[in-house]
C-alpha positions as a Python dict, from the first residue, in 0.01 Angstrom:
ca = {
    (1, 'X'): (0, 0, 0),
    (2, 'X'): (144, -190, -307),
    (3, 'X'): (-13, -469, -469),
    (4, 'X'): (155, -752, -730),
    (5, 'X'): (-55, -840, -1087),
    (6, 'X'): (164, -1069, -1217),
    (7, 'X'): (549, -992, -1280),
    (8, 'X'): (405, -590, -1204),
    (9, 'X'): (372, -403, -929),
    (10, 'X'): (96, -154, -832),
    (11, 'X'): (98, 143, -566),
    (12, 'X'): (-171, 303, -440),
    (13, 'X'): (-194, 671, -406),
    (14, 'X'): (-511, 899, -297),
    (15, 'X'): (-561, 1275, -438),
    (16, 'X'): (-633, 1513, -140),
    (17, 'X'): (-984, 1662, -137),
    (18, 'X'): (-1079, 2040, -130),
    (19, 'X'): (-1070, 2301, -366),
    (20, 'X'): (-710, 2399, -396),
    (21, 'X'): (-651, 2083, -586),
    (22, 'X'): (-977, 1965, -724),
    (23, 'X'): (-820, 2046, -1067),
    (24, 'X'): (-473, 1925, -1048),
    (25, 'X'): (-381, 1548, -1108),
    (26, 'X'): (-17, 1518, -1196),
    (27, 'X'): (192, 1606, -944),
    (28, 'X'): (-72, 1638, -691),
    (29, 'X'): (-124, 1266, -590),
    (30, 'X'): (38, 1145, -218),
    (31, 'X'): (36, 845, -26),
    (32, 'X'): (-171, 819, 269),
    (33, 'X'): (-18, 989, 548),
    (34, 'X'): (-32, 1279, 874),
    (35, 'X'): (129, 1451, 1120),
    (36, 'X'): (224, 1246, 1426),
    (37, 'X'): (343, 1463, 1764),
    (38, 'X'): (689, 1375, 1993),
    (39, 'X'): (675, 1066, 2132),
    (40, 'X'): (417, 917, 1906),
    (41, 'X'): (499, 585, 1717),
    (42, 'X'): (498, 638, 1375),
    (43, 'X'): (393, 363, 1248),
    (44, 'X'): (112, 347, 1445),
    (45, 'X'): (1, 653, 1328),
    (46, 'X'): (66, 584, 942),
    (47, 'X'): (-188, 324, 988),
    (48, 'X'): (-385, 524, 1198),
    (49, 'X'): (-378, 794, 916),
    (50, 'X'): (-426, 577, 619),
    (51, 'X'): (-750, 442, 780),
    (52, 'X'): (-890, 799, 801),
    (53, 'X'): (-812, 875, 461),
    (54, 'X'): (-950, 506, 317),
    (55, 'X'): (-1131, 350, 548),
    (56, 'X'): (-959, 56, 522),
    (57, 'X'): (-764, -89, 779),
    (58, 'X'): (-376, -184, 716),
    (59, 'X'): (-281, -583, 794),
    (60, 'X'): (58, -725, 693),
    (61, 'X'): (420, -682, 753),
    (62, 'X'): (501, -325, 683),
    (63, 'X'): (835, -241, 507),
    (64, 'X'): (1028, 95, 641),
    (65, 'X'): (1046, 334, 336),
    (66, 'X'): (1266, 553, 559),
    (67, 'X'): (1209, 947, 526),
    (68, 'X'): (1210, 1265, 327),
    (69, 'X'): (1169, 1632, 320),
    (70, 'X'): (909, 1754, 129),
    (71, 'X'): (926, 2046, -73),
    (72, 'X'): (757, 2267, 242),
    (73, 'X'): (979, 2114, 469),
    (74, 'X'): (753, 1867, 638),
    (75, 'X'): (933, 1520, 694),
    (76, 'X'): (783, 1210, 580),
    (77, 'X'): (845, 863, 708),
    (78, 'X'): (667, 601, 520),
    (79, 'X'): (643, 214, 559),
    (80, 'X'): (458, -23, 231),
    (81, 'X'): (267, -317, 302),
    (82, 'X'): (132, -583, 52),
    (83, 'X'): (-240, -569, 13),
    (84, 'X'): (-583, -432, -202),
    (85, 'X'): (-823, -251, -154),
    (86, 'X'): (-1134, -78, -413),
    (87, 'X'): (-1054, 277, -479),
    (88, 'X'): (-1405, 328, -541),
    (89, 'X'): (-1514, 214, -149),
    (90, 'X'): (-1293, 449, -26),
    (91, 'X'): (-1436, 697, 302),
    (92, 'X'): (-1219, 947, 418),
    (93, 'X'): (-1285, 1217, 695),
    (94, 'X'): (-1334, 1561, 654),
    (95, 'X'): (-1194, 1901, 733),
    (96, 'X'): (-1359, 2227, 708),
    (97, 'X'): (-1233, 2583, 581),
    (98, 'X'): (-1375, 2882, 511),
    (99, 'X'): (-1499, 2844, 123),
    (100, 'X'): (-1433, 3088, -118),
    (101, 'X'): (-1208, 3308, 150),
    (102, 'X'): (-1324, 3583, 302),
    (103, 'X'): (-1653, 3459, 230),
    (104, 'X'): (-1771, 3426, 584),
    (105, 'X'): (-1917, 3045, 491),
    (106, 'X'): (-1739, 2727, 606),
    (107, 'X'): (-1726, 2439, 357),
    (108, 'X'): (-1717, 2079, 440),
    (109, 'X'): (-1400, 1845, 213),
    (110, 'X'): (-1283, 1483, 233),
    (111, 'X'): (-968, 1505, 297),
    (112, 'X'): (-894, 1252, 8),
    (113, 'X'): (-1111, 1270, -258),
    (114, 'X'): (-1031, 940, -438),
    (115, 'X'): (-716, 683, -477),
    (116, 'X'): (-635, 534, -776),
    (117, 'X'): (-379, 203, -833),
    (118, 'X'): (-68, 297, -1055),
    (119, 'X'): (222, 147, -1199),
    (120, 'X'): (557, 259, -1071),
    (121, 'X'): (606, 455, -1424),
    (122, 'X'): (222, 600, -1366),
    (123, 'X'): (273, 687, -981),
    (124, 'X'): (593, 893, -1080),
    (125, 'X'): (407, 1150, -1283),
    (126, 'X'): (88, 1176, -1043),
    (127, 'X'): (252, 1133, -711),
    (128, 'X'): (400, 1497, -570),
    (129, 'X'): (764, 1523, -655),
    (130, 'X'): (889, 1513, -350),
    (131, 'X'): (724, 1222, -289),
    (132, 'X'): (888, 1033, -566),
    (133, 'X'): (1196, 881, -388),
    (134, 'X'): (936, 615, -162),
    (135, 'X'): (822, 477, -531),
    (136, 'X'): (1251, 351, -625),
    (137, 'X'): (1263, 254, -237),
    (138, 'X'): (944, 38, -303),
    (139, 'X'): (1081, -115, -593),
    (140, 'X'): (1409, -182, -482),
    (141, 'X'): (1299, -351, -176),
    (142, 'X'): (1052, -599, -373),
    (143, 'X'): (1359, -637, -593),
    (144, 'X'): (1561, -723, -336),
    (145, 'X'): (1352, -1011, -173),
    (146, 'X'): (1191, -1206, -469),
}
């Protein structure tokens, strides 16, 4: 999601929840997104995704971002749609893992922990790195149309 203040541009990004990155910020950041299955539409299930991880519901004409391999080698295909939302009334769901290992107890995360809106120049250091190309795609596409 990407919103326009003026003659800026703002993206929004979530930080995933859980322990392993509770104390990381730069670098750490994502868009919304999951794993969709053969035969799945993804699109459907980037919105599908981004409402578990928000709660908010995606409306507008969504822009193909095209794809990328991240650094694990998980492929990401993104779209970016015009619109706002309030970090702070964010709800994602939850996953559960066994917290501290070996520990026998199972812990309940969000699976985003917050989101944040950032300029293109602010997005670049907090968003993972591998992540980075959808953020000159963005640009160039709003670019491109005004």
């Amino acid at each position: 999601m990407y919103r326009r203040l003026g003659p800026g541009l703002e993206l929004l990004l979530v930080h995933p929840g859980g322990p392993f990155w509770k104390k990381r910020d730069a670098g750490a950041w994502s868009i919304p997104k999951g794993e969709y299955a053969p035969g799945e539409d993804p699109l459907a299930v980037a919105a599908r995704e981004f409402e578990e991880e928000t709660g908010a519901r995606l409306r507008g004409e969504f822009q193909p971002l095209g794809e990328l391999v991240q650094k694990g080698g998980k492929i990401v295909t993104a779209w970016a749609v015009e619109g706002d939302l309030d970090p702070a009334a964010i709800r994602s769901n939850t996953f559960e893992i066994e917290w501290p290992p070996k520990s026998g107890r199972w812990a309940t995360f969000p699976e985003v922990d917050r989101a944040g809106w950032f300029s293109p120049e602010q997005a670049r250091e907090k968003i993972l790195p591998s992540q980075s190309p959808f953020i000159a795609r963005l640009e160039e596409r709003i670019v491109s149309s005004e």
